[in-house]
N, C-alpha and C positions, 0 to 999 in steps of 0.2 A: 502150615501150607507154605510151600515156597514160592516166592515171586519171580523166579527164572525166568527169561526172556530166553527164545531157543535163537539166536543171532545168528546160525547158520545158517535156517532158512529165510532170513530178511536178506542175510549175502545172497543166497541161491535166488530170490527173487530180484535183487538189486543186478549178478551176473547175466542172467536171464534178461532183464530189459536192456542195459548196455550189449548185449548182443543182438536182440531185434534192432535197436537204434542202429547199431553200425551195418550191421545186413541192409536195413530199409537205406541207408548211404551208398552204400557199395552197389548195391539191386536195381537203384533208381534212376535216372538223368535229373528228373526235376521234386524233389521232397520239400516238403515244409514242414514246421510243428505248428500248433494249432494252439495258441497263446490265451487265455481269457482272462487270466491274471490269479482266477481262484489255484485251490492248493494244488490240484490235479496236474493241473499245466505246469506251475510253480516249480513240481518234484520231477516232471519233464525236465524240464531246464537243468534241476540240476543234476539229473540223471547224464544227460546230453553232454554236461561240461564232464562227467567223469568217461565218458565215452570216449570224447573228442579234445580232449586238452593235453596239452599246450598250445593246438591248433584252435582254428577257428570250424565252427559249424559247417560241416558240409549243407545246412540249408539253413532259408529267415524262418524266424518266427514271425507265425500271420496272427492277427489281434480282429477281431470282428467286432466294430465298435458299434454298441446298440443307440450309443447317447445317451444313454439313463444309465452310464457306468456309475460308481463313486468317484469323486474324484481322488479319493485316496490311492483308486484301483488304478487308475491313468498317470499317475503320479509314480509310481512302485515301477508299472510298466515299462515307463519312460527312463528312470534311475537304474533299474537292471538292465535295459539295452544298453544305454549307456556303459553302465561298468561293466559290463560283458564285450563288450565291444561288438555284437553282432547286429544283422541287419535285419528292421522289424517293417513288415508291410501289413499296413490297416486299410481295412475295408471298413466301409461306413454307411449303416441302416439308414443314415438322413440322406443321402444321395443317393441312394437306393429308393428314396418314397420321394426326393425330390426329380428323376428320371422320371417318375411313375410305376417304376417297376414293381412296385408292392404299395399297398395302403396302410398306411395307418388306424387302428383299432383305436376308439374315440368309449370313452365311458371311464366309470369307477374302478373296471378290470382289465385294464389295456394293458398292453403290453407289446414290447417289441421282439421278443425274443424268437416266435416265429418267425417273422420278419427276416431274423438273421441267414435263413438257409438260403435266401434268393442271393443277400450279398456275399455269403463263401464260396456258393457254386461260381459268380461272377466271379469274384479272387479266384480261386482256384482256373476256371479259362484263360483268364487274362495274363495270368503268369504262368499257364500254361504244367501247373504240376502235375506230377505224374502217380504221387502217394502224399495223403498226409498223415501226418503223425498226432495221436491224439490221446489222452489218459481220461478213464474214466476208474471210478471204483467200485470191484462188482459186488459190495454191500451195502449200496448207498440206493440201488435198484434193481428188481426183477430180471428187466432186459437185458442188463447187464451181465446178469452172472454167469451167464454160459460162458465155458472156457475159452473163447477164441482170442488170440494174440493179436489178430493181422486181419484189419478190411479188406479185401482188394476189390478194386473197382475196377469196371473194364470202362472204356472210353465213352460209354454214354453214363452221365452225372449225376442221372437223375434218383433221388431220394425215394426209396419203396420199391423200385423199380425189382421186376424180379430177376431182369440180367445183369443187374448189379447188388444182389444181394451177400450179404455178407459172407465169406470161406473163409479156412484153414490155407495159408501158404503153408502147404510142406518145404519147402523152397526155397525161402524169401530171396 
């Protein structure tokens, strides 16, 4: 049994995202990528750097800080902005519950991670984007797997919603 790796199709999918990324640049006024520090974002970034280098990002990377990161993960975060030289904007679940805007979940099963969509949609207003950029992998879950490349959202934000449900850009 051979252990061949077929490398042409991890090029054809590696070309294929470097082309969404530079479309979603070119398409947009205001883009962002969506930073969490796990692998997904990770291989964004470096996806991004082969998109857009020697230049710098046509957009920041946004970081939704739960508070109950690792600090390894905030630490990583911080060191690749840095040596990347681009610009990172964090939004933060504790001012988010310190506003009032959401509560905190109190027990042995808490958790912030819901929490998180109140402070992205505020990110996302406040800096006013127009697309963001996001990686998920579609073997790691169901909802996932369907083949769509591209969210688009129309200008109301809101999560579920059915006028902002997910499509196909033919387009981008």
């Amino acid at each position: 049994m051979s252990n061949k790796y077929n490398f042409d199709y991890l090029d054809e999918l590696e070309a294929e995202a470097i082309h969404i990324l530079r479309e979603v640049a070119g398409q947009f006024e205001k883009p962002a990528l969506l930073f969490s520090g796990g692998k997904d974002s990770i291989t964004l970034v470096r996806l991004a750097e082969k998109a857009f280098r020697p230049g710098k990002f046509p957009f920041p990377l946004v970081h939704i800080d739960t508070g109950h990161n690792f600090e390894e993960t905030i630490d990583y975060r911080d060191r690749m902005v840095e040596r990347l030289g681009e610009r990172l904007i964090v939004g933060s679940v504790q001012q988010s519950i310190d506003e009032g805007k959401v509560v905190e979940q109190k027990g042995k099963n808490a958790s912030r991670n819901a929490l998180q969509t109140v402070t992205l949609l505020d990110t996302i207003e406040k800096h006013q984007f127009d697309a963001c950029i996001g990686g998920a992998r579609r073997d790691e879950e169901k909802a996932r797997a369907k083949e769509r490349i591209f969210f688009g959202k129309r200008r109301v934000w809101a999560m579920g919603s059915k006028a902002s449900a997910p499509r196909i850009m033919e387009c981008l």
